[in-house]
N, C-alpha and C positions, 0 to 999 in steps of 0.2 A: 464470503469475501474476506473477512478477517482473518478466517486462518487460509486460505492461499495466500495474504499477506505475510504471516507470521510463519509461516513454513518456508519462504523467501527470503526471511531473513534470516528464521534457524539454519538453513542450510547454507550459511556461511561460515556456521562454525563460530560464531558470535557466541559467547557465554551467557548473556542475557538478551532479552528483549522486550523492550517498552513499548505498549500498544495504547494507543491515543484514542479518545472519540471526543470528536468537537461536534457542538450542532450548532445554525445559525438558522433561523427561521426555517423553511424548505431544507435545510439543508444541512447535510452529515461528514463530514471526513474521519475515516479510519486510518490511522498511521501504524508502522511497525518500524522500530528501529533497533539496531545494534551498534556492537563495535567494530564491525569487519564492514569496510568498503565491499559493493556488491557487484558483481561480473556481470557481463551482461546475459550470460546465464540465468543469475539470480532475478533479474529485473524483469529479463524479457524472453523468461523460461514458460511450457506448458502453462502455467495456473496464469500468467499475464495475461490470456487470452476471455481467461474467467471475469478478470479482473475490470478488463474492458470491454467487455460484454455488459456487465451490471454498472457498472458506475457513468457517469456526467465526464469525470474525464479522472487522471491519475497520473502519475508517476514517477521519481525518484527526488529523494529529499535534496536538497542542495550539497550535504558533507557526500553523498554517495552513500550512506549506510543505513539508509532507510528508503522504503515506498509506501506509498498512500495513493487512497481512493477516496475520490469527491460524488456522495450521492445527492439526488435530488428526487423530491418526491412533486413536487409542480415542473414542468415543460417553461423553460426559460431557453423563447424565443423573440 
């Protein structure tokens, strides 16, 4: 999952990329960010579908130049 995130963001052409892991009890978010606003190519290309597949829920950081996925390992229903 991390890197179909980070290849979503390098294929923007971004010079760098900052990748996050936060955990909070159950639960994990993985971030990837850059400097290049992302298309909706980038977001909601092939690997998005990985993305959403495996994770709770995801999707694009508020500037537009990053996406994240939110994992959970307990069923919060």
């Amino acid at each position: 999952m991390a890197n179909e995130l980070f290849l979503s963001v390098l294929s923007t052409g971004s010079g760098t990329v900052a990748m996050t892991l936060s955990t909070a009890g159950f639960r994990t978010q993985i971030s990837a960010a850059g400097s290049v606003e992302l298309s909706a190519l980038h977001s909601h290309g092939p690997g998005s579908s990985i993305v959403s597949g495996l994770s709770a829920l995801n999707g694009v950081t508020t500037d537009g130049q990053g996406v994240w996925a939110l994992l959970s390992s307990k069923d919060e229903t």
